[in-house]
C-alpha positions, 0 to 999 in steps of 0.5 A, a space after each residue: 686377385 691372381 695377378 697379385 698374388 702372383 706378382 708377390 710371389 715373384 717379389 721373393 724369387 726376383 730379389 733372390 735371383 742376384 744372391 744365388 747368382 752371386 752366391 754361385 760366382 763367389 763358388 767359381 774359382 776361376 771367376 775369381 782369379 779373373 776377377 782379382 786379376 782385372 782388379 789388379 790392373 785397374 788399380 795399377 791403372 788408376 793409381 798411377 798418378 800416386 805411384 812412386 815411380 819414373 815419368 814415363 816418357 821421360 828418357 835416359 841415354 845412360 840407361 838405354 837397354 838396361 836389363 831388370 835391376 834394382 834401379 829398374 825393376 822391369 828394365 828400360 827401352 830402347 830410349 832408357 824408359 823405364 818400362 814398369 812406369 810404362 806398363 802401368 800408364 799403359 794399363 790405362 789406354 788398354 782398360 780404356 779402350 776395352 771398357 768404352 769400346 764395348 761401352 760405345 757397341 752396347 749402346 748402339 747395338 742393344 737399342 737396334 737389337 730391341 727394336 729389330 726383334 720386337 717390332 719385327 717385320 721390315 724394320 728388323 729385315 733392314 737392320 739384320 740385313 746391315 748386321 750381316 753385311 757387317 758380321 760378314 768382314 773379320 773384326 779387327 780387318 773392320 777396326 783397322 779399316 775405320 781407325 785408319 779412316 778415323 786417323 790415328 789416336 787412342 779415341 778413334 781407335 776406341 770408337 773403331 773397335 766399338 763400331 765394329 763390335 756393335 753387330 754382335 750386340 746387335 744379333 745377340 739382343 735381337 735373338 734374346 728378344 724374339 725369345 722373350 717376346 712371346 712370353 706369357 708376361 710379355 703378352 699379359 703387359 700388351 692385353 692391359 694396353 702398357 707402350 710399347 716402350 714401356 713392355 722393353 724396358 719394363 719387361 723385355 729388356 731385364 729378362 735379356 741383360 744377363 746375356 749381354 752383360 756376359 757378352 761385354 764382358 768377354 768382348 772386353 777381351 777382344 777390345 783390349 786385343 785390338 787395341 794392342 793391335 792398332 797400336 802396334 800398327 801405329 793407329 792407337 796410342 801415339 808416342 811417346 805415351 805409353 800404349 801395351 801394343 805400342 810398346 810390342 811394335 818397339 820391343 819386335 826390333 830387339 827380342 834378342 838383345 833386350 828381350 824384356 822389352 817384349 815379355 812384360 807387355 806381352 804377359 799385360 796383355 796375356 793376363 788382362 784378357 784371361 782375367 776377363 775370359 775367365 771372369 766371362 765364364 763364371 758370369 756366365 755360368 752363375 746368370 744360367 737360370 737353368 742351373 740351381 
């Protein structure tokens, strides 16, 4: 009778959770400005096909270097691209390689991070032996290295980065989990004999998604930071498609003669990764079950 009794007084609580937690977004200012900002771009991005604008990849010896105008809104490159048509086709491997990387590290990282703090014992001294021998290198030294073993692409530098973002998942989820694992409803699904497999889904894995869904969120960020980063080296997006980062390692050879070349991508980038911090924060802030 207890037990019922306490399983529909949880039933209230667990679906107001969802509404005060977004009742508590939607009253955060700044998550809402990164919110409309990473919407903005994701439209750009996905409507690109549909959008009036110049091919690009396609040049013009006659518009080389132009400075904004009517005719180009953000001016043109070095090849009389037009760099707004590119921006927005850029968009696109920026997101991509932000959303999937981090995609790539959390299915990888959370599973290893279950299985390392629940189990404990001599599995979790191998794989938290192996997340600091990685954690011990700087990120982006790590994505470089494996998109430059993986070769230079747009793919490989999706899966470098996520490789090299798996450890914080892995250490994050292991450290919510040996939290978790002691509760009172974790030991009463193991006294009724439930799988061990299913007291992780079932029980541990809900009760550690808030934090990981904060932490993808603000590894996005850094994701999008190491993209423009590979492609400035040249081990992203190849030329002649359109890439932020490759784009900055084009406008590098002319600040002073075409600076605009380098401000557009630069903001992109500035804005794109404040949008997902910010975001980050109010997420954070509204996932506290500590604050009312």
């Amino acid at each position: 009778m207890s037990t019922i009794v306490q399983t529909t007084a949880a039933a209230p609580t667990a679906k107001r959770a969802p509404n005060r937690a977004w009742r508590k977004l939607r009253a955060n200012k700044g998550a809402l400005v990164g919110l409309a900002i990473i919407l903005f771009f994701t439209a750009l991005a996905a409507l690109a096909p549909l959008l009036p604008i110049p091919d690009p990849v396609a040049t013009s010896w006659s518009a080389i270097r132009k400075a904004p105008s009517a005719a180009h809104w953000l001016g043109t490159d070095d090849l009389g691209r037009d760099i707004l048509s590119r921006m927005i086709w850029g968009a696109q491997a920026s997101l991509m390689a932000g959303i999937f990387s981090v995609a790539i590290a959390v299915a990888i990282g959370v599973p290893f991070g279950l299985i390392s703090g629940y189990y404990g014992g001599w599995i979790d001294q191998i794989i938290s032996r192996i997340t600091e021998a990685f954690l011990a290198m700087p990120f982006l030294i790590t994505a470089i290295a494996l998109a430059a073993f993986l070769g230079p692409s747009l793919t490989n530098a999706m899966i470098a980065i996520g490789l090299s973002a798996t450890p914080v998942f892995v250490r994050l989820t292991r450290g919510q989990v040996l939290a978790v694992k002691t509760e009172e409803y974790v030991e009463g699904a193991r006294s009724i004999g439930l799988r061990h497999f299913s007291i992780i889904t079932r029980y541990i894995l809900p009760n550690v998604f808030a934090p990981i869904l904060v932490q993808a969120t603000l590894t996005i960020a850094t994701a999008i930071i190491a993209e423009a980063s590979l492609s400035f080296l040249g081990l992203g997006q190849q030329p002649p498609s359109p890439s932020w980062g490759s784009m900055l390692n084009v406008a590098k050879n002319y600040l002073e003669q075409a600076p605009w070349m380098a401000m557009w991508p630069g903001a992109a980038i500035f804005l794109v990764v404040i949008g997902f911090n910010l975001l980050g924060d109010g997420l954070r802030d509204a996932l506290d079950p500590r604050e009312a």
